[in-house]
C-alpha positions as CSV (number, residue, x, y, z in Angstrom):
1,X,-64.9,11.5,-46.3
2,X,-67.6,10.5,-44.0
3,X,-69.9,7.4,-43.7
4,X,-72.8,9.0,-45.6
5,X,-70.6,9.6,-48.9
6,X,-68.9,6.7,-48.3
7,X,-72.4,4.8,-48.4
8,X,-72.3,6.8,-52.1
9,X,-69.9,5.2,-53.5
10,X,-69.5,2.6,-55.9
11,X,-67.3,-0.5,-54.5
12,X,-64.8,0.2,-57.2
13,X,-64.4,3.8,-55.9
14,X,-64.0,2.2,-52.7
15,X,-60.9,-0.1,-53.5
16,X,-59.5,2.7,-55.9
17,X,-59.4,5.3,-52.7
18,X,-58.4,2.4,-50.4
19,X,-55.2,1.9,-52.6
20,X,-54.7,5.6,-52.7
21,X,-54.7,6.0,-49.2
22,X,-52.7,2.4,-48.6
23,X,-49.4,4.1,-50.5
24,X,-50.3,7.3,-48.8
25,X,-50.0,5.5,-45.5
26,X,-47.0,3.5,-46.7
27,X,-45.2,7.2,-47.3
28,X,-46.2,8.7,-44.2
29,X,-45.0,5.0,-42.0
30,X,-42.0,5.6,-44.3
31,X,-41.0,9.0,-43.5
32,X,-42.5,8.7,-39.7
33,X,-39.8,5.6,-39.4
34,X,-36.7,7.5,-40.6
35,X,-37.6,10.7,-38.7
36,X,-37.8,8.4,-35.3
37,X,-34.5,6.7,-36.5
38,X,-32.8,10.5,-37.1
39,X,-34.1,11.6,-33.6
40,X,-32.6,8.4,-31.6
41,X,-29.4,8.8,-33.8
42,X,-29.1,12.6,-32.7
43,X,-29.6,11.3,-28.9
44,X,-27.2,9.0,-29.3
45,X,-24.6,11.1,-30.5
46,X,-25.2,13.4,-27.8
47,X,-24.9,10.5,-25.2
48,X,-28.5,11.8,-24.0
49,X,-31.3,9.5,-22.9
50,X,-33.7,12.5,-23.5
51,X,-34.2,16.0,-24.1
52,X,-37.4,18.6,-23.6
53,X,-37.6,19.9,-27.3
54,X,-40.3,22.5,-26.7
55,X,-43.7,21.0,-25.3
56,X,-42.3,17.4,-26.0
57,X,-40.0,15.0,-23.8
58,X,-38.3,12.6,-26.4
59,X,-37.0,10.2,-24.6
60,X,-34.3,7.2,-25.8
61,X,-35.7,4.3,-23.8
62,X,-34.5,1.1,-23.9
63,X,-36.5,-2.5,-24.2
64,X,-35.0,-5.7,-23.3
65,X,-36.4,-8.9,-24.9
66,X,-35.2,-12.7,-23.9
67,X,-34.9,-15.1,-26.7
68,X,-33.8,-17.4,-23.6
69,X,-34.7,-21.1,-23.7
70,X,-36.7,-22.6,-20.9
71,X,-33.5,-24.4,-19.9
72,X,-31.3,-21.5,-20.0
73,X,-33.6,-19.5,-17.6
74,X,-33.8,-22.7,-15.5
75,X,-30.2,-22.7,-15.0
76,X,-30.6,-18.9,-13.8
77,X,-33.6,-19.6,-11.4
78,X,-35.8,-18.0,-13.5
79,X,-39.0,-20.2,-14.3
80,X,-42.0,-19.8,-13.1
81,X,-44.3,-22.1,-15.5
82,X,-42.6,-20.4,-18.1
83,X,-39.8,-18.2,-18.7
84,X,-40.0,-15.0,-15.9
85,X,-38.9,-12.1,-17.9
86,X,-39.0,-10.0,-14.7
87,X,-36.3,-12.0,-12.8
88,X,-34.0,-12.3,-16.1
89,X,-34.2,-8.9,-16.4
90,X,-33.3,-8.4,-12.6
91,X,-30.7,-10.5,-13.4
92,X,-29.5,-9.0,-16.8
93,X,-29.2,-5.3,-15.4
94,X,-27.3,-6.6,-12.3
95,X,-24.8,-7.5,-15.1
96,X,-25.4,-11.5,-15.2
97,X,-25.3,-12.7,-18.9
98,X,-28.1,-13.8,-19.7
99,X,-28.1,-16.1,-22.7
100,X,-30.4,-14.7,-25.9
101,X,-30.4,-11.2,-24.3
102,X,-31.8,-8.3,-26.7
103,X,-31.3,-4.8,-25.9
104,X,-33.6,-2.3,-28.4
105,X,-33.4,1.3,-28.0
106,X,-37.0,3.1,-29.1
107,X,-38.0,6.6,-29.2
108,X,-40.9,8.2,-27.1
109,X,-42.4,11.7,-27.7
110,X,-45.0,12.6,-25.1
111,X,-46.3,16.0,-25.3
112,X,-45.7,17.6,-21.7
113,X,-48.6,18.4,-19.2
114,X,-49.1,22.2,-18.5
């Protein structure tokens, strides 16, 4: 649909398509989410942190977030004027423990360059 028939329609038509397309999008997120979750539990399995799958590189990346208090990453040497991520992560992939550590493993598909 473009602007002009949008600019057609009644605002009841409006909010009846928005709905329509709303659960449409609800599926879609739905079924995008479980095929991510299948892929990273097929990597796992594997022990693989990627794989070329045709023109695509899926890759099982990994994010580390810090639910660490200010005086936890004082203790560590790791405040600036707040918490320094940067240095706790240092820290956390050196092996130090590092209090309210949260490792989450996401999926990335990047079509290749030719």
């Amino acid at each position: 649909m473009n602007t002009e028939d949008l600019q057609k329609q009644s605002k009841e038509a409006l909010i009846e398509r928005l709905e329509v397309l709303n659960a449409e999008e609800e599926q879609i997120m739905a079924e995008i989410v479980m095929i991510r979750e299948e892929l990273l539990h097929r990597l796992t399995e594997e022990n693989k942190d990627g794989e070329l799958i045709g023109e695509y590189s899926v890759i099982r990346a990994k994010r580390i977030t810090f639910k660490t208090s200010v005086e936890e990453a004082r203790q560590l040497g790791a405040i600036k004027t707040a918490v320094d991520a940067d240095v706790l992560r240092k820290l956390y992939n050196k092996g130090v423990e590092v209090p309210g550590a949260i490792e989450t493993y996401y999926l990335s598909v990047r079509k290749n360059r030719k």
